[in-house]
N, C-alpha and C positions, 0 to 999 in steps of 0.2 A: 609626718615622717621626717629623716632630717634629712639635708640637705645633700652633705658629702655620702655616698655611700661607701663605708670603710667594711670591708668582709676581714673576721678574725678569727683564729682556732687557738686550740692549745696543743697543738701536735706540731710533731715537725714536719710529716709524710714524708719526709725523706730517712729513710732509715738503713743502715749498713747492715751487715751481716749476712745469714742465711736467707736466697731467696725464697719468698710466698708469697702466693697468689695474694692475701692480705697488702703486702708492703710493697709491690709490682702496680698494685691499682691504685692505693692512695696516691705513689708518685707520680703515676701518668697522669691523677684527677690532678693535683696540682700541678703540674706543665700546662696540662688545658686551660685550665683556670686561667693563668697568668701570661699565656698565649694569647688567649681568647679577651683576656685583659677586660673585662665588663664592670670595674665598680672601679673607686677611685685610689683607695689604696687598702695594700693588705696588711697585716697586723700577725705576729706570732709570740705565742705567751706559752716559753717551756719551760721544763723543767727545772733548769740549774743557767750556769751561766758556760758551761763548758758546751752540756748544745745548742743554745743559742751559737755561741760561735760558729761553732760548727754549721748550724745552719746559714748565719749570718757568710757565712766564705761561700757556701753552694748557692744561694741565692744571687748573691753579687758574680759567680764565675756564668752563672747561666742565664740569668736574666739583668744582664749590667743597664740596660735602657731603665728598667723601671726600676733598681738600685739605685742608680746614679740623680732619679729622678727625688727621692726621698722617699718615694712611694711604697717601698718594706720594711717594714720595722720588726726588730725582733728584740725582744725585752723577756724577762723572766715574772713568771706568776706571782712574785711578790710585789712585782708592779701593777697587778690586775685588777685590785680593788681602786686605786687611784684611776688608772684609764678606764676603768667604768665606769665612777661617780663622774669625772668629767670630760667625757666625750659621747656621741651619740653614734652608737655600732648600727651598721645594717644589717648583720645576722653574724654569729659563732660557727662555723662548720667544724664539728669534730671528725675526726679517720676512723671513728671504731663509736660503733653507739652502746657500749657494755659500759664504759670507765669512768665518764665523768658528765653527761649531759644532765642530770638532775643537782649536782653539786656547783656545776656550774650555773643553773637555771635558780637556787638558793641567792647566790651572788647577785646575779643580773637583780632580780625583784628588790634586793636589798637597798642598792647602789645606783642602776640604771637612771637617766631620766626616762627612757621609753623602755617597753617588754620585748627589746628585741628578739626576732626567729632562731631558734637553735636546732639544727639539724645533724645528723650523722646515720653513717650508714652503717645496715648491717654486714659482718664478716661470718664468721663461724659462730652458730649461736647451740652449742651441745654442751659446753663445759659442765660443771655441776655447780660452779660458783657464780654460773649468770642465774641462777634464780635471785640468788642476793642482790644480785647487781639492778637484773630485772625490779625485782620488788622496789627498789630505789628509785624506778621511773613513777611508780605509782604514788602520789601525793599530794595534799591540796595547791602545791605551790606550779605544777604544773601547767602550762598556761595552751591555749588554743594555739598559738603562738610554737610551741616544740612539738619537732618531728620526726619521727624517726623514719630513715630513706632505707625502706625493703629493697634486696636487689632483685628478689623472685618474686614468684607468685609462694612458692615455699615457703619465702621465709616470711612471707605478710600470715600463711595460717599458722605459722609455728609463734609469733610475737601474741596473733590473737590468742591461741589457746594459753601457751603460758600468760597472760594479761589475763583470762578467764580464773585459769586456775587458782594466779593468787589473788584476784578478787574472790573467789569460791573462799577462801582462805580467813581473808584479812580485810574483806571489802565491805560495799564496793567502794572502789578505790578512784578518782580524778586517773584518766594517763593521757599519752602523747598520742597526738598524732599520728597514722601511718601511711605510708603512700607512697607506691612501686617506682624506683628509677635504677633500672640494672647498669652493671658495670659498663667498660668499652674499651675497646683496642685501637693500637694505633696503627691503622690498617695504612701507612707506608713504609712502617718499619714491617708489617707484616702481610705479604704479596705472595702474589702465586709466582711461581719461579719463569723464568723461558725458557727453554731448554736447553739452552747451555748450562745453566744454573742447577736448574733439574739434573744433568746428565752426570754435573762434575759434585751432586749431595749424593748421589745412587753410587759413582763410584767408589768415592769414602767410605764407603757400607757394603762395595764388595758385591751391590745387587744387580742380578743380570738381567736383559732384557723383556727375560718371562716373569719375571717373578713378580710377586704382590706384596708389597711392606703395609704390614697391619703397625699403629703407631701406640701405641699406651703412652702417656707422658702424667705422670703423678708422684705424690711420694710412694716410694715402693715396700710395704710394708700393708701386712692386714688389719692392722690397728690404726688406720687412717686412709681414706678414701675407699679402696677398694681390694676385696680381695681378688685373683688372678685366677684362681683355680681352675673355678668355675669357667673361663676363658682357654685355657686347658683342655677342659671334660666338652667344650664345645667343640674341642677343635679334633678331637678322637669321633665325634657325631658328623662332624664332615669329610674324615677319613670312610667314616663305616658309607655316607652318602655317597663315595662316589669322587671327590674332589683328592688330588695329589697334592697330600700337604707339601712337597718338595717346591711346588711356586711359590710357598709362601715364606716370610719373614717375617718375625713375630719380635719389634721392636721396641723392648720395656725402656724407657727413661726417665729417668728424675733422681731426689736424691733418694741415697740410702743411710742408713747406719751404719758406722761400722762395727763388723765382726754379727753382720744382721744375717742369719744363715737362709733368711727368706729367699732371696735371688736365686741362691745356690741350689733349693728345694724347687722352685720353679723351671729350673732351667733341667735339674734331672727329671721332672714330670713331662716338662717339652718332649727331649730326647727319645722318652720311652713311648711319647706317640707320635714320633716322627717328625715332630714339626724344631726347625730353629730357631732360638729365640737368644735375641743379646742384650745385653743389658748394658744400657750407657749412664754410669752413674754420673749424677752431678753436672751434667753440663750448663756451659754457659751460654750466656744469649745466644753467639752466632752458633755454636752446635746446634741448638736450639730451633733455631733459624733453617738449620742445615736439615735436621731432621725430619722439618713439615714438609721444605723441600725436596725431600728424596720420597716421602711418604706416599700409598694411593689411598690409603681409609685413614680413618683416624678412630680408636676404640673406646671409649672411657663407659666401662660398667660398673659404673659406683654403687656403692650397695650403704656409706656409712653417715649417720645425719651427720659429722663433723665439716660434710659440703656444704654448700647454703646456692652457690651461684655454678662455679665450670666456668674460669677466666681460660682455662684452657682450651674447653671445646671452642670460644669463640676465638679465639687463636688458631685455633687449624681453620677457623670456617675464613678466616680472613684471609689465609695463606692458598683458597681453594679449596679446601679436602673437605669430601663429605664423613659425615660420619656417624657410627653404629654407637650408641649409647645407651646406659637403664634410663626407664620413663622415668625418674625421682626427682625431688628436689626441683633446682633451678636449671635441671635439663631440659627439662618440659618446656622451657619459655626458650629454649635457645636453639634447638632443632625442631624443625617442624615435618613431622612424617612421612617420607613421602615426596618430601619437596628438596630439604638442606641435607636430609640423611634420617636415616631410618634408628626408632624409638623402639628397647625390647621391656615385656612388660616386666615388672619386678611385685612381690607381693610381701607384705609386712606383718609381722610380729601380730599386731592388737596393743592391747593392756600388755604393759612389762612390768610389774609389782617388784619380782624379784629385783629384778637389775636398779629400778629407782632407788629399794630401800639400800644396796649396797654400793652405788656411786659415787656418797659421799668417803665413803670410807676406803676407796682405791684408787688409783691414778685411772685418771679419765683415759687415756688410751683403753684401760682394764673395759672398763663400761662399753666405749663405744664396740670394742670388737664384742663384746658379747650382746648388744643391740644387733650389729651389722651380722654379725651370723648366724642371727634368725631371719634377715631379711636378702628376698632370694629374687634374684633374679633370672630368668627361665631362661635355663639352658639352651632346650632343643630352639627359641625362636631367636636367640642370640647366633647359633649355629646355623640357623637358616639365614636372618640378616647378613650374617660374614659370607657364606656361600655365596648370595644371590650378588654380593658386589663384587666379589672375585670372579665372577663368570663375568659378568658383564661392564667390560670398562666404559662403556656409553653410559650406562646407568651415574657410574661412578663422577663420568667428565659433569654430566648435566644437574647431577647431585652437590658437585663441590663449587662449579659455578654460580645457582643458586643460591647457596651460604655465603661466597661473598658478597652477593647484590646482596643480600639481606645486610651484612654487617654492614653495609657502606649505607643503609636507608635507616637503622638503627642503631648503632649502637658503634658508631665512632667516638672519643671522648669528647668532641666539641659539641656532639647533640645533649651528649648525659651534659654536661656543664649549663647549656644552654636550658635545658629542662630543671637542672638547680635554680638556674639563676629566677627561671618564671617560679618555681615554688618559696623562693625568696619572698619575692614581693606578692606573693599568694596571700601567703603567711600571714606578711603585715595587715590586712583587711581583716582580719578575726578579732574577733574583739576580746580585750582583756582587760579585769578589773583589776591597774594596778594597785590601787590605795589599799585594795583588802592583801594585795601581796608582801605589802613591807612588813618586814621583820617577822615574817612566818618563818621560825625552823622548819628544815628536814628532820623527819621523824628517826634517821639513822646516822645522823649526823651528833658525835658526842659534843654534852654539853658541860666543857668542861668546867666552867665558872660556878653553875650552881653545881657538879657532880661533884668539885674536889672542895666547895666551902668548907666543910671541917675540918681541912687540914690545916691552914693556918691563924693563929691564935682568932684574928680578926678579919673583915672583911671591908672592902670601899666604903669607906661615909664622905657624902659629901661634907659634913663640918668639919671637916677636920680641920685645926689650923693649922699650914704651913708655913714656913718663912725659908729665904736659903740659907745654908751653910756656909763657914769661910773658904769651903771648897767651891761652892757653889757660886759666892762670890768672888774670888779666887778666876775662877773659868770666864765671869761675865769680864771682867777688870784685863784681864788676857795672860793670867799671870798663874794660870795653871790648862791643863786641857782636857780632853776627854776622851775614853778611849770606847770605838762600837763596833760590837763582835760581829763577824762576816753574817746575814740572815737579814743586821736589822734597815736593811735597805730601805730608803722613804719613810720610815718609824722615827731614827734618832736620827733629824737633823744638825748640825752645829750652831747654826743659825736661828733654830728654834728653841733648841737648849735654852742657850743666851739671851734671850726673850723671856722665855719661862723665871728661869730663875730672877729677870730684873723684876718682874711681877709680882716675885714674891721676897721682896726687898720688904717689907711688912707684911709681917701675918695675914694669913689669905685663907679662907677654907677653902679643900681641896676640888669641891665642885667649882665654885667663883673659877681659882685658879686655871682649870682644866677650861673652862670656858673662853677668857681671855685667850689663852694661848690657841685656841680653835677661830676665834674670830681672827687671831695677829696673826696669823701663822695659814691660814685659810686649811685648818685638820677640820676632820668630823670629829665628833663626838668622842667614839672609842680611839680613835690614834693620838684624839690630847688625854686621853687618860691615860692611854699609855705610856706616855711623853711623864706626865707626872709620875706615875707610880717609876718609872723606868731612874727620873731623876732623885728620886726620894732614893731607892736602890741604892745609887752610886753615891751617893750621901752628898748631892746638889742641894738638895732637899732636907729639911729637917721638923718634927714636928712642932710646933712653936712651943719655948717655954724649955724645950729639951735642950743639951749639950750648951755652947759656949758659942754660940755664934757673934761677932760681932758688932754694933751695930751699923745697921747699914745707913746709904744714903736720904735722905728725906724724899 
């Protein structure tokens, strides 16, 4: 193994815009990470050169010790193939294991000296476009070595079946690794309040000293997470039981759409069975904050697979609160029954034929709400869980207590980091045959060299002879220049150029030529070809015997 351990991604985990549970966790896993400081330096490979910057300014504003140190690099993908071939990585972490782990694991076998570990975790995995993506994991280039980091127990049996299926398909098929490390919160930005804290979040919301704040925090909309309704028709079965909805406070938040008539339909269904319900669109962290703090339960009855994990249930549990949830998904691993807050049962569809075959052909919200509203989550024992903790605030205190010991025993982000870092060096013990890995394509990866050969007249021969131009000697002599369009970064050196062309100060066939220039120039193979066909282009390059080239120096 090598020496320095360098950890590298191609993400930037820091991402602007609209918050989700998605781009809330990747940032915190990197804080951890660089917090927790465990390998020697890190490495980021994006997109363009605009978020590099971008990232390169947040990384320097937030962590200047190991900026200042040299220890972050951020570079763009088109320098990715160079710092492969020559450096030795200790593992790739990607933010989303759907995009790019088998594309990236193409490169490493190519370029690499070692097979290093490539892991990512999963997010939402319902789209209809991750079957494609999916199938992309499965291939001979896949090594023992790539992993994909389940955050449930859910999403370990959703990878296996879909990995069944399209072996059933198209197999069977080599694939990755899998192996459960759930998210984590950062349980000192997220505490149980003291009661000052408590007294002056309950004010802001107007709730009196009787009252019970039930909390939803999701996006608010049926075609994502959860529908509400049914939270509703529970709350009309604890009127008919006996309980005065008038304690209660039924507090929806997250974001919405706008002109989304959903809220508005909710809030008239509340009404006409007595119960309040407000809806606090979009708030930000410390609303956020403020809201767990004023909260006594916390509710989340997710009904739609577009969940995978409940970065939010463990958010409340961090903050205290116990909480009523569907048994689904990655709910299952994060409240335990009984103990952190009470689980109500939910029952599923089966086989959906219809919905599969028309998924592809609608916008995936369409699919999931017509999944999610076949799948039910039982009323009357959701109506019973809510009762039984509004009677009982001892129930509630010893209920929400228990969730934060838990979160503080599991599932802080230095433990998830810390459990990376062991399946890092796990990793490396698996054995892999690299020699049989070089230069195997991906099987979905276009080839465009032999797809597009007919289209022009001729193709690479190594005989060809070359010789340069009086441009080309023009350029070497310093008495003309060269001009190279923004992309071909580390491709068209100036330096190499200049070399290339003195080499070919007599006739050279194009393979000779491409070789020298790889040995002078220390290129592989395909970036001195490119060098030459690139020089030939610009008319550096001529083929011998053609045009009027000069003659050159002996």
């Amino acid at each position: 193994m090598e020496s320095r351990k360098i950890w590298a991604t191609l993400d930037p985990f820091h991402e602007g815009g609209e918050i989700m549970g998605r781009s809330v966790a990747n940032e915190a896993f990197l804080r951890a990470l660089l917090a927790l400081d465990p390998l020697d330096e890190y490495h980021f490979f994006l997109r363009d050169q605009v978020l590099a910057r971008g990232v390169e300014e947040f990384l320097a504003r937030e962590f200047p010790a190991l900026a200042g140190d040299g220890r972050l690099r951020v570079r763009t993908r088109r320098e990715l193939p160079g710092a492969l071939a020559g450096g030795a990585y200790h593992c790739f972490h990607l933010s989303d294991c759907i995009n790019n782990p088998a594309h990236l694991a193409r490169l490493r076998n190519a370029l690499a000296p070692a097979a290093f570990p490539i892991t990512a975790p999963t997010h939402s995995l319902s789209y209809t476009r991750y079957m494609r993506d999916l199938l992309a994991h499965l291939w001979p280039g896949v090594t023992a070595r790539d992993c994909v980091v389940a955050t449930s127990r859910g999403a370990v049996g959703v990878l296996g079946a879909l990995y069944d299926h399209l072996d059933g398909c198209y197999g069977p098929l080599p694939r990755p690794r899998v192996e459960r490390i759930p998210l984590g919160v950062d349980t000192a930005a997220l505490h149980p309040p003291d009661p000052a804290l408590r007294a002056a979040a309950r004010d802001r919301l107007a709730l009196g000293d009787d009252q019970c704040a039930i909390l939803v925090f999701a996006r608010i909309s049926q075609y994502s997470k959860m529908d509400l309704v049914p939270v509703l028709r529970a709350a009309r079965r604890m009127a008919a039981g006996g309980l005065d909805l008038a304690r209660l406070r039924l507090l929806v938040a997250g974001w919405t759409d706008t002109d989304d008539p959903y809220p508005a339909t909710l809030a008239a269904l509340a009404a006409n069975a007595g119960l309040r319900l407000d809806v606090i669109a979009r708030p930000d962290e410390a609303a956020k904050l403020g809201l767990f703090h004023a909260a006594d339960i916390f509710l989340s009855p997710v009904d739609n697979p577009q969940e995978t994990f409940g970065l939010t249930v463990l958010e409340a549990a961090a903050c205290g609160l116990p909480a009523v949830v569907s048994d689904y998904d990655g709910y299952r691993d994060l409240v335990e029954d009984g103990r952190t807050g009470l689980l109500v049962p939910t029952l599923g569809p089966g086989p959906t034929p219809e919905v599969d075959a028309l998924a592809p052909l609608v916008f995936d919200n369409q699919s999931h709400l017509l999944f999610a509203q076949q799948t039910v989550v039982d009323v009357p024992a959701l109506a019973d869980a809510l009762a039984r903790l509004v009677r009982e605030p001892g129930l509630r205190r010893a209920l929400g207590g228990a969730a934060r010991r838990r979160v503080l025993e599991d599932f802080t982000w230095a433990s998830v980091v810390r459990r990376h870092v062991r399946l890092w060096e796990e990793l490396w013990e698996a054995p892999v045959d690299e020699a049989a890995l070089r230069g195997r394509a991906h099987p979905l990866h276009m080839p465009y060299g032999a797809a597009f050969a007919g289209y022009p007249t001729a193709g690479w021969d190594d005989a060809l002879p070359l010789r340069w131009s009086r441009t080309g000697e023009a350029v070497y002599r310093g008495q003309d220049y060269i001009t190279v369009c923004a992309g071909l970064e580390g491709l068209v050196d100036p330096g190499h150029v200049s070399r290339l062309v003195f080499f070919a100060r007599k006739p050279l066939g194009a393979g000779d030529l491409a070789a020298k220039a790889a040995a002078a120039c220390g290129l592989d193979a395909g970036q001195a070809r490119f060098l030459v066909l690139w020089a030939l282009k610009h008319d550096l390059l001529e083929r011998a015997g053609c045009g009027a080239a000069s003659g050159g120096a002996g």
